[in-house]
C-alpha positions as CSV (number, residue, x, y, z in Angstrom):
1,X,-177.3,-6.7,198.1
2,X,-176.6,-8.2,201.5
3,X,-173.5,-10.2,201.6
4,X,-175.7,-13.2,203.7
5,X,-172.6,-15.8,202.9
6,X,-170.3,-13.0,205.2
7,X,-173.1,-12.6,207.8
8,X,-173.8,-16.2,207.9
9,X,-170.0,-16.4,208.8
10,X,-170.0,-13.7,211.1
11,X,-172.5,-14.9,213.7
12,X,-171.0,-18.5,213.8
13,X,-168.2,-16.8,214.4
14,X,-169.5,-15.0,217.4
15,X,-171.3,-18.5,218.7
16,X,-174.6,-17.4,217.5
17,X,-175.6,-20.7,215.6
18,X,-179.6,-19.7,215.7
19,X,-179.1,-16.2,214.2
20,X,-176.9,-18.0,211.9
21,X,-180.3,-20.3,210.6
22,X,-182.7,-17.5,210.0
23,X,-180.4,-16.6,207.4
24,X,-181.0,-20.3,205.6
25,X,-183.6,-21.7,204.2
26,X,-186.3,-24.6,205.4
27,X,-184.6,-27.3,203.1
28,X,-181.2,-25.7,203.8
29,X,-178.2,-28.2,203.9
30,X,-174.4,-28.5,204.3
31,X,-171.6,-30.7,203.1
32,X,-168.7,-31.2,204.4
33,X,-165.7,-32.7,202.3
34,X,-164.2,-35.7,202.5
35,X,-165.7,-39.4,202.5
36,X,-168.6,-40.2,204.7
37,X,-167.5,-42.9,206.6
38,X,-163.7,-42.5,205.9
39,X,-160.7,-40.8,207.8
40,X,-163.0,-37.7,208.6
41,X,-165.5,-38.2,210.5
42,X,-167.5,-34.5,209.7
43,X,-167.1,-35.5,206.4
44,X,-170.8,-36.2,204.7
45,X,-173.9,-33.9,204.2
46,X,-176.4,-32.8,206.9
47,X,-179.8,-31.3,206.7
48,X,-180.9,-28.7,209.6
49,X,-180.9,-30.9,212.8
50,X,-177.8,-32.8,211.4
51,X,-175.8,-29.7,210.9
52,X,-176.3,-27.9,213.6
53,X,-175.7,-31.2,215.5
54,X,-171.9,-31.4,214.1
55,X,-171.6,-28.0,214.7
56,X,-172.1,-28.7,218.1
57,X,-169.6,-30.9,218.4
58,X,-166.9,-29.0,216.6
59,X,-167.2,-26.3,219.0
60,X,-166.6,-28.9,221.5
61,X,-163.7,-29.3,220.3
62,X,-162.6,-25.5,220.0
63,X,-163.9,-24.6,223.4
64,X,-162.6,-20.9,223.6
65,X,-164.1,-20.8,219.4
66,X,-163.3,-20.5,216.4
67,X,-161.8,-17.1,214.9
68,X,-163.0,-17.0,211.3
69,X,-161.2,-14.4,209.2
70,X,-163.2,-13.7,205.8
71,X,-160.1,-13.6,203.2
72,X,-161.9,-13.2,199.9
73,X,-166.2,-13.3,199.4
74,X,-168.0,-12.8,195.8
75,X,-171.3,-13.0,196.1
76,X,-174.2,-13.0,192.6
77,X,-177.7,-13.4,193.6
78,X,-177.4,-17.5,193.1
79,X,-174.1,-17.9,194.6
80,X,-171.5,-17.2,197.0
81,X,-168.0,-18.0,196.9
82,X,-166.2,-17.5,200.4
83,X,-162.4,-18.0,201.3
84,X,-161.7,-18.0,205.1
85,X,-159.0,-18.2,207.7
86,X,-160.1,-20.7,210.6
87,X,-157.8,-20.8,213.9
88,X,-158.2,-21.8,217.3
89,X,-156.9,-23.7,220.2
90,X,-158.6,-27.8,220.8
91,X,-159.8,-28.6,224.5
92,X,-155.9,-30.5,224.9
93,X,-153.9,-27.9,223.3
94,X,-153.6,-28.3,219.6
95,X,-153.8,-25.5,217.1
96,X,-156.1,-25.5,214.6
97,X,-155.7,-23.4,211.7
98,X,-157.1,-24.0,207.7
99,X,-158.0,-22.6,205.1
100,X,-161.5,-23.2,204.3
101,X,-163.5,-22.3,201.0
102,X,-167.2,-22.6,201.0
103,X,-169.6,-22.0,198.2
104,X,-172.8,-20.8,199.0
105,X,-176.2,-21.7,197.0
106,X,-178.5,-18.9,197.0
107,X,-182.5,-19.0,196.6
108,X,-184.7,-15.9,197.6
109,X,-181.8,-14.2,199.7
110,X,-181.5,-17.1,201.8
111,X,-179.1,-19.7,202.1
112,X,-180.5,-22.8,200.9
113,X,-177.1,-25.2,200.4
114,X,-173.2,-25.2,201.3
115,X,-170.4,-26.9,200.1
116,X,-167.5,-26.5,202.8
117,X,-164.0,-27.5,201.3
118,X,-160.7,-27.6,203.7
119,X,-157.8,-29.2,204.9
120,X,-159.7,-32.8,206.1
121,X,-156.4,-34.7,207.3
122,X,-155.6,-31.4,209.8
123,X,-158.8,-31.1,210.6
124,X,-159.3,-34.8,211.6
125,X,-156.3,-34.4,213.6
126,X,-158.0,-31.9,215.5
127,X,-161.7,-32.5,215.5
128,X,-161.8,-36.6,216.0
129,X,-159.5,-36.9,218.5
């Protein structure tokens, strides 16, 4: 089987955001942790549009990108389960570096739903500045 969580991964990683969607599906969203409205502002769920809409402006705030270092992936047909290492450098200077887990829901070999958990109050400090 394909590890689609790890390739998902691997072409954001690279900056391709489109080859990154053909591996989701139509009614694919993501949620990132935290309290909508609250201390992060990322924090909250986004369909298509939406999350590739955030996405856009993290990288803004990464210009140079994000490295994402896979630490630990298991993968059943359903579900995907993905530890990573995310560092980079903000537009003024500040490091970024968490720890982010994700689990993947699986339909049809696609990705149809992500749960993104990580280190909100550091990445606030860099992302909503």
């Amino acid at each position: 089987m394909t590890d689609v969580a790890t390739e998902f991964l691997a072409r954001l990683g690279t900056g391709d955001a489109a080859g990154a969607m053909e591996l989701t599906t139509d009614d694919f969203h993501w949620t990132v942790g935290g309290k909508p409205g609250g201390g992060f502002a990322l924090a909250g769920t986004y369909d298509r549009a939406g999350y590739l809409e955030m996405l856009g402006r993290a990288a803004a705030s990464l210009p140079a990108g994000p490295r994402i270092e896979v630490v630990s992936a298991t993968q059943t047909e359903e579900r995907a389960v993905v530890e990573t290492h995310v560092v980079g450098v903000s537009a003024d200077g500040v490091d970024y570096d968490n720890r982010v887990v994700c689990v993947f829901e699986l339909s049809g070999g696609k990705i149809a739903a992500v749960r993104e958990y990580l280190d909100t109050i550091h990445a606030a400090a860099v992302f909503t500045r």
